[in-house]
Backbone bond lengths (Angstrom), bond angles and torsions (degrees), N, CA, C in turn:
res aa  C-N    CA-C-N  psi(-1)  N-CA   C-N-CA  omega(-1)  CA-C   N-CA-C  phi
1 X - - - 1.469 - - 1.520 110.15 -
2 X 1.702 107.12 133.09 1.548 86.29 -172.45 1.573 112.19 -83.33
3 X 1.655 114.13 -156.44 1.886 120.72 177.90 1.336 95.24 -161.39
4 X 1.136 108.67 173.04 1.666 122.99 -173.91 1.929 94.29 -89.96
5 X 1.154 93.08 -36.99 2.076 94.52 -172.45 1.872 92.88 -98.78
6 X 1.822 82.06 131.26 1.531 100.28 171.40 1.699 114.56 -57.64
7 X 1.245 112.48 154.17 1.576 123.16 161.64 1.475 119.33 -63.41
8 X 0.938 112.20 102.95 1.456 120.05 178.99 2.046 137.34 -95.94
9 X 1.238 108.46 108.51 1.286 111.09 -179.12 1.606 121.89 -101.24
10 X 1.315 108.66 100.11 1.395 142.41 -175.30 1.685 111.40 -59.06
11 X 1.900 141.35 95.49 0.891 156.79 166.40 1.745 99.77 -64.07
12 X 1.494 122.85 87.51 1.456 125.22 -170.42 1.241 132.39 129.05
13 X 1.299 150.12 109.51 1.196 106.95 -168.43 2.331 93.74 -139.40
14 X 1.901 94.51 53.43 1.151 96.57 166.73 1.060 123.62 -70.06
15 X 1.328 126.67 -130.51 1.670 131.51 -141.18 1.587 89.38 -117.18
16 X 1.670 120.90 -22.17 1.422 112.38 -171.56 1.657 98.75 -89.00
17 X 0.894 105.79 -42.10 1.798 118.46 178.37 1.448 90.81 -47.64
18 X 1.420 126.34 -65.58 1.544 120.93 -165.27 1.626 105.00 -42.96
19 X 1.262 104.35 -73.08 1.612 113.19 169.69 1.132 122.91 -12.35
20 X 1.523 115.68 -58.59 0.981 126.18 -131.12 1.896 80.36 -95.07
21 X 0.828 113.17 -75.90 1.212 132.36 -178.04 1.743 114.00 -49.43
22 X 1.387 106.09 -33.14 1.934 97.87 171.22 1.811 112.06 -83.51
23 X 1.798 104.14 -11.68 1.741 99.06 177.18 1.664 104.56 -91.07
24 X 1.442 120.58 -11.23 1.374 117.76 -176.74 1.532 101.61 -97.85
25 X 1.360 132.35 -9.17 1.540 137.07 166.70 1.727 101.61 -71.53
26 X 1.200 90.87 -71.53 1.865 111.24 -176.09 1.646 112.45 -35.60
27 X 1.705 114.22 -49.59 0.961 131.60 -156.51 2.060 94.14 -79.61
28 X 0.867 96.24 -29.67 1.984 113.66 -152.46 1.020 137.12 91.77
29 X 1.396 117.58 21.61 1.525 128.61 -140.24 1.940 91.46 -100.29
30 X 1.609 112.97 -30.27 1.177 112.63 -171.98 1.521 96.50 -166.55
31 X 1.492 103.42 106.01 1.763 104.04 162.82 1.397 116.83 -60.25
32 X 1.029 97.84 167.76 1.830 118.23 172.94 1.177 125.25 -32.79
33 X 1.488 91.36 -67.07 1.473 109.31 -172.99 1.278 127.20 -91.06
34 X 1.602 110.64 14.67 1.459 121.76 163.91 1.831 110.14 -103.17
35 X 1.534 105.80 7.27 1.818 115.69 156.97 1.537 110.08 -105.79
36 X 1.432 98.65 142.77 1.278 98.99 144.87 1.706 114.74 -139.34
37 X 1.302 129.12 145.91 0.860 131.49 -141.07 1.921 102.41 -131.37
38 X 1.515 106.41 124.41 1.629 114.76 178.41 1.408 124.95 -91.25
39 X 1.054 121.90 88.23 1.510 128.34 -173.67 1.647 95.81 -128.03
40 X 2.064 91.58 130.19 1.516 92.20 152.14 1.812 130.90 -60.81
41 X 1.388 102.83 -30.33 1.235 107.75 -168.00 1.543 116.37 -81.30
42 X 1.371 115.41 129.74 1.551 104.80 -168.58 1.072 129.62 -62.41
43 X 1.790 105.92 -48.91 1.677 133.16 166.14 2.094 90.25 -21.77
44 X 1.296 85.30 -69.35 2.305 91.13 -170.87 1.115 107.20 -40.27
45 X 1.207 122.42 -32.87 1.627 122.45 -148.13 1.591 103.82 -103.58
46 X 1.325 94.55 -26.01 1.692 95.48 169.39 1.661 122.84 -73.99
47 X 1.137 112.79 -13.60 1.400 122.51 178.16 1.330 124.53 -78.16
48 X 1.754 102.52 -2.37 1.596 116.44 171.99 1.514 117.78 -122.10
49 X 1.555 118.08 163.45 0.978 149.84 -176.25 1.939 89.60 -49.99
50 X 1.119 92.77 -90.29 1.753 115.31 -170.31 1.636 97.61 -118.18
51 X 1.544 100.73 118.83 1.674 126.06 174.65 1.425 109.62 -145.09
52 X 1.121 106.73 169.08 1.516 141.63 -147.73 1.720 114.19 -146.61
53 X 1.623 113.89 145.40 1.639 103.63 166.08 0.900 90.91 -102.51
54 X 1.527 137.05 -3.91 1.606 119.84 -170.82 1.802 112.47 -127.80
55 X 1.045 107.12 168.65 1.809 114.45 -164.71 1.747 96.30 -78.70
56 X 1.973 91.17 -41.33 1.448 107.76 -166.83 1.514 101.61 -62.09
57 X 1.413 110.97 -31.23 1.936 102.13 -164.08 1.528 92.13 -76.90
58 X 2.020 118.65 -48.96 1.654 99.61 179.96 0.753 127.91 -25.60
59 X 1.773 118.42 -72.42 0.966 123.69 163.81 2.378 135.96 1.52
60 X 1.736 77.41 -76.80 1.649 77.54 174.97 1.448 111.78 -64.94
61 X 1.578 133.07 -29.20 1.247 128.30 -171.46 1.610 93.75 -59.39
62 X 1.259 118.58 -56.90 1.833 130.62 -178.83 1.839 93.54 -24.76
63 X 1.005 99.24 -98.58 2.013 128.70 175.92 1.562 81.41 -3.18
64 X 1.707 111.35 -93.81 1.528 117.38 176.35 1.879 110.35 -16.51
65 X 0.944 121.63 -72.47 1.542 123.36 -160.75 1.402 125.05 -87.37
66 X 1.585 108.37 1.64 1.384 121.87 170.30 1.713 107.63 -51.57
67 X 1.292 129.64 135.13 1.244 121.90 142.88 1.585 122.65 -40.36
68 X 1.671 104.27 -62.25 1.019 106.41 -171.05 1.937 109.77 -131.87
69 X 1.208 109.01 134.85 1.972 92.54 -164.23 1.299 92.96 -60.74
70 X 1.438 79.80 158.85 1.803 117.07 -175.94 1.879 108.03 80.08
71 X 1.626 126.28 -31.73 1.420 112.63 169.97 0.799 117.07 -76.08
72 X 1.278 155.21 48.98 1.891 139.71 146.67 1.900 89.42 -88.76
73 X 1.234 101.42 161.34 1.756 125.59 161.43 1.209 133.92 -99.92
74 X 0.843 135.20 177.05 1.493 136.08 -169.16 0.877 94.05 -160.99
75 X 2.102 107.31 146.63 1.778 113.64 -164.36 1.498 73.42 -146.33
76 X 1.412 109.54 125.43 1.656 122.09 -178.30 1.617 90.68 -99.19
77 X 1.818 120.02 118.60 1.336 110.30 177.73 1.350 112.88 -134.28
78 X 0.972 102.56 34.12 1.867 120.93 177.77 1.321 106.33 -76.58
79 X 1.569 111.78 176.64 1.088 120.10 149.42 1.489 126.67 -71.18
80 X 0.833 111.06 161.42 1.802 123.72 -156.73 1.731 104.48 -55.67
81 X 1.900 87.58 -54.41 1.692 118.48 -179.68 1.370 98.89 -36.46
82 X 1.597 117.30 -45.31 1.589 105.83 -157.07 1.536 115.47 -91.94
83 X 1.474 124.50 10.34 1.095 126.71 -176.39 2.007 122.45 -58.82
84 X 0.909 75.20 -8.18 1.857 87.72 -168.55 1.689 84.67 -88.02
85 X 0.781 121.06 -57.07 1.780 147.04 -153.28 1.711 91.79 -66.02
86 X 1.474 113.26 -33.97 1.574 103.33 -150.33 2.116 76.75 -95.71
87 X 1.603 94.33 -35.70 1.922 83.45 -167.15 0.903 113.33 -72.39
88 X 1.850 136.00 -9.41 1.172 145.21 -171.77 1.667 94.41 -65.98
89 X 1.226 121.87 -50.68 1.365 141.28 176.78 1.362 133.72 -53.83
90 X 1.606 103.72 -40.90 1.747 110.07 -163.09 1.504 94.46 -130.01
91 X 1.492 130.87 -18.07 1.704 124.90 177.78 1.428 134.65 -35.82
92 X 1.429 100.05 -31.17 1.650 125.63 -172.49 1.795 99.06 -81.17
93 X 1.388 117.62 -24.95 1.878 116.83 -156.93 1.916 81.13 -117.34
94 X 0.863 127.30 -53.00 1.649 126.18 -167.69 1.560 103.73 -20.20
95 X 0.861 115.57 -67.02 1.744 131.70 -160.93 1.176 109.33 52.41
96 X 1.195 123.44 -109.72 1.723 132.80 -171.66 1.321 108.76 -118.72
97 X 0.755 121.82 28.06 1.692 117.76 -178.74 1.442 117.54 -81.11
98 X 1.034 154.25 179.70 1.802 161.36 166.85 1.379 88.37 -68.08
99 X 1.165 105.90 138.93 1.808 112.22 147.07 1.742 96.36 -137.49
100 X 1.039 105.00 138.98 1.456 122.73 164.39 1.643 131.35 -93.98
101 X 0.731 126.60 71.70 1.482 150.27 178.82 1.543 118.91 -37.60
102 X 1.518 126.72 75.41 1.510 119.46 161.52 1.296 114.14 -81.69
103 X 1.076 126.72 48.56 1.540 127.86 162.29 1.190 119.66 -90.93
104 X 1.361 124.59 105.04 1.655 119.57 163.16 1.176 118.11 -59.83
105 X 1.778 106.06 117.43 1.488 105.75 163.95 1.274 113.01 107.71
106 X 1.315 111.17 -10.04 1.584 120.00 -176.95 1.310 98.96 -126.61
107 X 1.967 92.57 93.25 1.691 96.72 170.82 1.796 114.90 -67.43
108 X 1.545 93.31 -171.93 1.248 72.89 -150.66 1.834 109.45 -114.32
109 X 1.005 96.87 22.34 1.974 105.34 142.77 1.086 130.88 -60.74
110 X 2.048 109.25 -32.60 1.175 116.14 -165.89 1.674 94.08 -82.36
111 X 1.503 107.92 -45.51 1.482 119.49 -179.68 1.649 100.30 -37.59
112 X 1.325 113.70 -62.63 1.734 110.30 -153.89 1.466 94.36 -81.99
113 X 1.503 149.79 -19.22 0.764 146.44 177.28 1.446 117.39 -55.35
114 X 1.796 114.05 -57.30 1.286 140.50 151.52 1.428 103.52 -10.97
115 X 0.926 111.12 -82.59 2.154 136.91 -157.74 1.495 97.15 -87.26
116 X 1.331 134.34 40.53 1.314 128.05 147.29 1.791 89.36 106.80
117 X 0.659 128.29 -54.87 1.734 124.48 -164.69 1.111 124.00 98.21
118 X 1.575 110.39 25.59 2.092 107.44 176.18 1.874 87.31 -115.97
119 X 1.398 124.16 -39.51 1.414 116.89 -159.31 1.671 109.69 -41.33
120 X 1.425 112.45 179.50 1.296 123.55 171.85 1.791 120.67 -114.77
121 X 1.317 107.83 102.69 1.556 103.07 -156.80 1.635 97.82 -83.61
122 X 1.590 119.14 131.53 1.340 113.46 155.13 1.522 106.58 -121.31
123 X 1.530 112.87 110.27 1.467 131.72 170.44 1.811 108.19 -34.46
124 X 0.839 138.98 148.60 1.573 161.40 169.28 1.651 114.55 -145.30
125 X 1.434 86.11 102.96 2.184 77.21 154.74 1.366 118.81 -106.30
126 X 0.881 153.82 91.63 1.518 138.94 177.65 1.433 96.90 -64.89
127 X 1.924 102.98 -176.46 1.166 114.88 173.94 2.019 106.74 -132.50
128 X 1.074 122.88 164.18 1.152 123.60 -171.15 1.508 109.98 -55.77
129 X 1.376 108.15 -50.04 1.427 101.09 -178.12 1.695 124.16 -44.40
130 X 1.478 107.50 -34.42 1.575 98.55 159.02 1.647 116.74 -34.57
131 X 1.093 127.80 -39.01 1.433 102.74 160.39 1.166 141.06 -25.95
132 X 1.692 121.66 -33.96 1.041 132.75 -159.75 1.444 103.39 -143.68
133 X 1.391 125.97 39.74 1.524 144.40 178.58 1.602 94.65 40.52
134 X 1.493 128.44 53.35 1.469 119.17 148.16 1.217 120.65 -128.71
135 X 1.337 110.98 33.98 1.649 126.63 179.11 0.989 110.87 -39.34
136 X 1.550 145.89 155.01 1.398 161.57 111.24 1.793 117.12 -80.09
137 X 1.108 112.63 91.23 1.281 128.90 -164.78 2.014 122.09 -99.48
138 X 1.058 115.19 118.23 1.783 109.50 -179.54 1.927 95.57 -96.57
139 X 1.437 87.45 162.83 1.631 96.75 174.56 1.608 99.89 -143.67
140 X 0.913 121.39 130.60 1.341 127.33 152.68 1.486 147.89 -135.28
141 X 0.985 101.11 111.55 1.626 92.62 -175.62 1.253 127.09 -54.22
142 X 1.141 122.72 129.94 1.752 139.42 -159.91 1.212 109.64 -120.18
143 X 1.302 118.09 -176.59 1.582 127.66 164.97 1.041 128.64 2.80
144 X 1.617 145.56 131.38 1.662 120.81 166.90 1.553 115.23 87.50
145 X 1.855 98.24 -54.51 1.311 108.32 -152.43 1.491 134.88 -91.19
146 X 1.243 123.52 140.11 1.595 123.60 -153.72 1.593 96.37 -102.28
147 X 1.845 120.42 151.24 1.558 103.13 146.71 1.297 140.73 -15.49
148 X 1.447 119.60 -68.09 1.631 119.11 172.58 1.576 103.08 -48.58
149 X 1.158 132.16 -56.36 1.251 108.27 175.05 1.488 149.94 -36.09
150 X 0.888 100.62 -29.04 1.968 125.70 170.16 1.355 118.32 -86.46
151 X 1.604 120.16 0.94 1.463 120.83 -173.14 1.573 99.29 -75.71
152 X 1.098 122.58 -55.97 1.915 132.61 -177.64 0.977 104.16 -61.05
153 X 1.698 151.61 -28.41 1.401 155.60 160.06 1.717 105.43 -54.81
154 X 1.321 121.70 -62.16 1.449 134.51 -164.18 1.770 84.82 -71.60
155 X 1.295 128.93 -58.26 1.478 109.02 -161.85 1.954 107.73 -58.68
156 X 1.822 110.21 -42.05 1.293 124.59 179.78 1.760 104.65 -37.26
157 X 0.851 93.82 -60.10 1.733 109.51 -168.72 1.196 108.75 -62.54
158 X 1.379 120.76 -57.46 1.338 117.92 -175.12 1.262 111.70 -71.58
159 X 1.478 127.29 47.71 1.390 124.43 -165.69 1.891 77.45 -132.55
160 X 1.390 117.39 -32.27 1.533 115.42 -168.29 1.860 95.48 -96.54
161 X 0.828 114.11 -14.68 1.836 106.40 172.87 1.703 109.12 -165.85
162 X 1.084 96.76 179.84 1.565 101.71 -169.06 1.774 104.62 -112.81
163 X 1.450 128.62 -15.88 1.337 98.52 133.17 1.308 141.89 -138.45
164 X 1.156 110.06 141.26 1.506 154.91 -160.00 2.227 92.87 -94.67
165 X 1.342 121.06 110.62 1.261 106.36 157.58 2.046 113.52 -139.47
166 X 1.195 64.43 154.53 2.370 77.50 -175.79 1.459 97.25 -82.82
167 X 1.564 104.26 126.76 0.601 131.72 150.71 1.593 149.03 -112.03
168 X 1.688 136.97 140.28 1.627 102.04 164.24 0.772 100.74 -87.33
169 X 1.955 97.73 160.27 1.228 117.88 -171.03 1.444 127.65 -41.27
170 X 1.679 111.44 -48.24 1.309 126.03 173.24 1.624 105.41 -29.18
171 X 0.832 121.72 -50.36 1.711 101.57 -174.38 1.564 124.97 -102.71
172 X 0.701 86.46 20.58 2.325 112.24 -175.67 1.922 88.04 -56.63
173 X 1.688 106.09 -36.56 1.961 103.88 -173.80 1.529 94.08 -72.26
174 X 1.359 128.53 -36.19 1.619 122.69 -167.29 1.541 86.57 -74.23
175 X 1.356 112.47 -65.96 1.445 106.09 -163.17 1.879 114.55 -27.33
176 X 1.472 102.66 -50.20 1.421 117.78 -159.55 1.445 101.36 -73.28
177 X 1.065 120.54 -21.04 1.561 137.00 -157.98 1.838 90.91 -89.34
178 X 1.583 128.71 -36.95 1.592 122.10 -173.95 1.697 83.96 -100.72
179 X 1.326 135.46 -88.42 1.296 128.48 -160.91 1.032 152.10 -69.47
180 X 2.099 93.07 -32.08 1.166 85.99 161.95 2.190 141.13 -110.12
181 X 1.663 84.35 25.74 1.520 98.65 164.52 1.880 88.31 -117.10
182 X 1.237 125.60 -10.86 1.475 107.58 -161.50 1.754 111.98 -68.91
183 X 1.276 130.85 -5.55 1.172 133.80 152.98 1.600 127.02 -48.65
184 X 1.500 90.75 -38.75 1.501 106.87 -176.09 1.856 107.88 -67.87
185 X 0.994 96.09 -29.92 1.547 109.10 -163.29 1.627 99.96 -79.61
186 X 1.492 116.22 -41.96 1.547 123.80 177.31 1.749 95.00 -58.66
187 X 1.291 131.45 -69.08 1.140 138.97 -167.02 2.174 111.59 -31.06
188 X 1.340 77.81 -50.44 1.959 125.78 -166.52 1.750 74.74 -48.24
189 X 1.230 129.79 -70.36 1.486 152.50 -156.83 1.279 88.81 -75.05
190 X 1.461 135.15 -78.06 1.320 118.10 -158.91 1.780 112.54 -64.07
191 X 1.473 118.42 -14.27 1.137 125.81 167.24 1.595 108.16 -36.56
192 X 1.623 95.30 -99.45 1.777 116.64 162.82 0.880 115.62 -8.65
193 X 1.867 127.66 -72.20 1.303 128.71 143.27 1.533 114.08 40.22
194 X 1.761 86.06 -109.97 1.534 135.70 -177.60 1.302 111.72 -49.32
195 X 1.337 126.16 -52.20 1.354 133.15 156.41 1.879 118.90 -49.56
196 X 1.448 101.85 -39.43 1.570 84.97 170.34 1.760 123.36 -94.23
197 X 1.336 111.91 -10.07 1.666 114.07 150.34 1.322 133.11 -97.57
198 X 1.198 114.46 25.06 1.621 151.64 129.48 1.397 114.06 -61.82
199 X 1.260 127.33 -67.50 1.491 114.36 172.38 1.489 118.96 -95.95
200 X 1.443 116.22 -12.85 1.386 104.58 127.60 1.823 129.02 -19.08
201 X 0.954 108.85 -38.02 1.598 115.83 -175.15 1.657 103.58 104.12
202 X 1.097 147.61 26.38 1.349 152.61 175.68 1.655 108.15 -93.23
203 X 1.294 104.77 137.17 1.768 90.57 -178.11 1.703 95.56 -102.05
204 X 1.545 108.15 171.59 1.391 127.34 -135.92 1.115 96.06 -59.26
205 X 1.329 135.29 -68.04 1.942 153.77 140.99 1.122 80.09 25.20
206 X 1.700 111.36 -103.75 1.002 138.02 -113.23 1.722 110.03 -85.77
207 X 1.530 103.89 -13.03 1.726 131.12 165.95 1.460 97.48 -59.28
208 X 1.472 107.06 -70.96 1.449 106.74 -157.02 1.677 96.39 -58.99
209 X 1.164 121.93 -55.75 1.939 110.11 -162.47 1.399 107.43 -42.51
210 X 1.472 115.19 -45.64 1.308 122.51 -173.37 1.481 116.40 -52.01
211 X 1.589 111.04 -44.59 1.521 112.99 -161.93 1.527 99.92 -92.11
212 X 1.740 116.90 -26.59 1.118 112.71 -179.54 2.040 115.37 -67.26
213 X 0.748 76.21 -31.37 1.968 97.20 176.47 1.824 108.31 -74.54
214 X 1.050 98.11 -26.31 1.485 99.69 -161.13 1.970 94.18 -95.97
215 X 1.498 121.52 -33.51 1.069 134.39 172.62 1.768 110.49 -55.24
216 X 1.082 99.53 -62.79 1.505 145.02 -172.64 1.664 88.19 -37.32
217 X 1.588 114.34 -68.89 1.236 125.36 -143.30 1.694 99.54 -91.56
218 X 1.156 113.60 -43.94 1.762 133.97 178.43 1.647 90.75 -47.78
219 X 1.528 135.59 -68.43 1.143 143.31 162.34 1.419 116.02 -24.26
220 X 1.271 119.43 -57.77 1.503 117.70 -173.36 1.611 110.29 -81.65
221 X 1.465 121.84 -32.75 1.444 133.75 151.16 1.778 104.27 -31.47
222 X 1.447 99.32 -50.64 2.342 91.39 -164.49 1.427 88.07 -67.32
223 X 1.351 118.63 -53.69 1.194 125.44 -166.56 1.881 129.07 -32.24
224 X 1.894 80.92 -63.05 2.096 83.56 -176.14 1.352 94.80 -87.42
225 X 1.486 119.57 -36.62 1.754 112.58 -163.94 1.708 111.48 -39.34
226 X 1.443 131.94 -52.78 1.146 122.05 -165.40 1.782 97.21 115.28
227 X 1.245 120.96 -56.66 1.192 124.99 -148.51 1.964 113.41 -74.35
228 X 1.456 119.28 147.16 0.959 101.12 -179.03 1.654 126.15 -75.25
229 X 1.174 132.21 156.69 1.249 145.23 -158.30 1.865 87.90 -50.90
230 X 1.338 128.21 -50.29 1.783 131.57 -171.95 1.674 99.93 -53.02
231 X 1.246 103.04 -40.81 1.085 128.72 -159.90 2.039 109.16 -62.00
232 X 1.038 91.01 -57.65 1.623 112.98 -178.29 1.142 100.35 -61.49
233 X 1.597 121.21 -71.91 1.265 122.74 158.12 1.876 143.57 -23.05
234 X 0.900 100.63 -22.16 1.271 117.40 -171.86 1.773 102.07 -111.41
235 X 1.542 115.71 -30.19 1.646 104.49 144.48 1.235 139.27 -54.50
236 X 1.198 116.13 -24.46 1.150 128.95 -157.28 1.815 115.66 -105.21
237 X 1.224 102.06 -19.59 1.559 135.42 -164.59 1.516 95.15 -102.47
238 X 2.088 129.94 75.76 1.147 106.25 149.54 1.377 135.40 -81.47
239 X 1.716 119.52 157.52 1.697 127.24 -168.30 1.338 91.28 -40.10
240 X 1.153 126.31 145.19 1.972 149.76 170.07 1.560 111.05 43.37
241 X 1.866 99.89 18.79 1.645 84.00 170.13 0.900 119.40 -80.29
242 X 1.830 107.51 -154.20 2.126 121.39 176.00 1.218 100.15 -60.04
243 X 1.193 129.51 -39.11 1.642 120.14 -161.59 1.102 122.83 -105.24
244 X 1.614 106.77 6.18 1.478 112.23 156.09 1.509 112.94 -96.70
245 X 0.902 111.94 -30.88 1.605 110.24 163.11 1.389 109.11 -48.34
246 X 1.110 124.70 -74.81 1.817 114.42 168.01 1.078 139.28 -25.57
247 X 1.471 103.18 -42.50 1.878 117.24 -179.73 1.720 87.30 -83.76
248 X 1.028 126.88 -67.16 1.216 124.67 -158.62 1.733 103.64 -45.36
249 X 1.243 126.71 -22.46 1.625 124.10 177.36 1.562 89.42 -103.50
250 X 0.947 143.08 -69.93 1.397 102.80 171.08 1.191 136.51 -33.73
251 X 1.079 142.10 -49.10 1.416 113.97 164.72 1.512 133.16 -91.63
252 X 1.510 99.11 14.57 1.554 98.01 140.09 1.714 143.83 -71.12
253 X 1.454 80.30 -20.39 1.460 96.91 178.86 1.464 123.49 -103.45
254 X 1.567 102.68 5.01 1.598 127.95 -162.16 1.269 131.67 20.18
255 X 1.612 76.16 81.42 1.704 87.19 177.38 1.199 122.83 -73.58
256 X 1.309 126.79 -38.10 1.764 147.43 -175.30 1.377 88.82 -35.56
257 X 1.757 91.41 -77.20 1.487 106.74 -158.19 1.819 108.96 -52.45
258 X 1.435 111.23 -21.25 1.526 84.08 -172.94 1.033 107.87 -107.22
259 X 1.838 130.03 32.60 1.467 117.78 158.90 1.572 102.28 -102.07
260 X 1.713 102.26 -10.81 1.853 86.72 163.93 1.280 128.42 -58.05
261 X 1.834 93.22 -45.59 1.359 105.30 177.15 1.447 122.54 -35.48
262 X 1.899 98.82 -57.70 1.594 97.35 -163.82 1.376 106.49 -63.69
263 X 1.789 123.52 -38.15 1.414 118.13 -161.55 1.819 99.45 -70.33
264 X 1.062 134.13 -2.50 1.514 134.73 168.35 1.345 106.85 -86.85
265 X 1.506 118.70 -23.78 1.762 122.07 164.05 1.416 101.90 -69.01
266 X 0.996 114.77 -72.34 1.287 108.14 -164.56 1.418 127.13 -50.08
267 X 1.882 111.29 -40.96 1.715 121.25 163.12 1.852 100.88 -51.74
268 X 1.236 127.41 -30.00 1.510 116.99 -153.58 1.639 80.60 -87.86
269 X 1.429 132.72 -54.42 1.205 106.73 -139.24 1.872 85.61 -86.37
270 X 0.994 131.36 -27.87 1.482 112.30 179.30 1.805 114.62 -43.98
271 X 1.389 107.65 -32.76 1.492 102.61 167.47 1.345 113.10 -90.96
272 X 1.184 155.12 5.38 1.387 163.25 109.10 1.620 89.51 -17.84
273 X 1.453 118.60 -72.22 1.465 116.33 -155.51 1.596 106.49 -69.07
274 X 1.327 132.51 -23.01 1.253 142.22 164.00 1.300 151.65 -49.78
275 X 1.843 77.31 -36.84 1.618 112.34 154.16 1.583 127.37 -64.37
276 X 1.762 101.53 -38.12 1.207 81.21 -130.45 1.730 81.69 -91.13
């Protein structure tokens, strides 16, 4: 029976695949049983409709469930490391089909190069919060790949958050460098946090609810308020109060400047990793 969304066979079937794949079930964007999903691990593989231990067997399930040969997709969701490993496997069956690429760092020449060199690569970064349908997601069309190609990627995604933006590829390392390490960096903060209402005199418990709530809520504040992040900040910040005392040692100690720094580490070495 045909569908408007291609059949899709999933290379991975970690914690982003789950995501990814239980907000595009939930949403309607893609039933069950139009995935099948390649994981060595069984526990993974049991969590789907139709699975596989191998890329090579997805694969044939794909062929099988195409409407028409050559339309099913492919969503490469491994680690980066294993890309050689997965094309050693599936390069010969790929042909021209879409593959969708969540690999950081592996533009996507290297991607179609990998998998035989006819496919059509469209880059994807998500971000973790897709776990929990608040993704911030890039798309880009890569290798091979045309506009129409990225339409079934942008609907997939936007099933784990609400935004979804196009990008070229060229900046997929900046992109990855604010959203999709920029979680890490919130965490990084609520860490410190916790550690400084800890010696505050707060015991460990009772640190985290506070900062987790206080994170939690400051977030949903940037969010509905309208106002920009300087902006909020600068409400909140009266002349010679508590919370200018804070900022005021922060940027004695320059903090600003050194999470630019790192998020320019992190954009540099994703093209370091691109290279290499």
């Amino acid at each position: 029976m045909g569908t408007n969304q291609p059949a899709l066979a999933v290379i991975g079937g970690g914690s982003m695949a789950q995501a990814i794949l239980g907000g595009a079930r939930d949403a309607g964007v893609l039933p069950g049983e139009r995935v099948c999903v390649a994981d060595r691990n069984e526990s993974k593989r049991s969590l789907y409709v139709n699975a596989a231990p191998t890329a090579k067997e997805a694969l044939e399930w794909l062929a099988s469930a195409e409407d028409e040969p050559g339309s099913g997709q492919i969503m490469i969701a491994v680690k980066p490391q294993m890309l050689d490993d997965v094309g050693e496997e599936i390069a010969d069956v790929v042909g021209e089909r879409v593959v969708i690429s969540i690999l950081a760092g592996a533009g996507g020449e290297r991607v179609r190069s990998a998998l035989g060199g006819r496919c059509r690569v469209v880059r994807v970064m998500p971000n973790t919060p897709s776990q929990i349908r608040r993704g911030t997601t890039a798309i880009a069309v890569a290798a091979g790949a045309s506009e129409p190609d990225a339409e079934f990627a942008e609907s997939l995604f936007g099933s784990v958050g609400d935004v979804v933006v196009r990008l070229e590829e060229k900046m997929i390392d900046a992109f990855t460098a604010v959203a999709g390490s920029g979680p890490a960096y919130v965490f990084y903060l609520a860490e410190a946090m916790q550690r400084g209402a800890i010696e505050a005199g707060f015991d460990e418990e009772t640190a985290a609810k506070i900062v987790t709530e206080t994170v939690a809520g400051a977030a949903e504040l940037l969010k509905q308020d309208g106002g920009s992040a300087a902006e909020l900040r600068a409400r909140v910040t009266s002349k010679k109060g508590t919370t200018q005392a804070a900022t005021d040692s922060f940027d004695s100690s320059g903090v600003a400047d050194a999470i630019v720094r790192g998020m320019l580490a992190a954009r540099d070495r994703g093209v370091e990793l691109g290279r290499s």
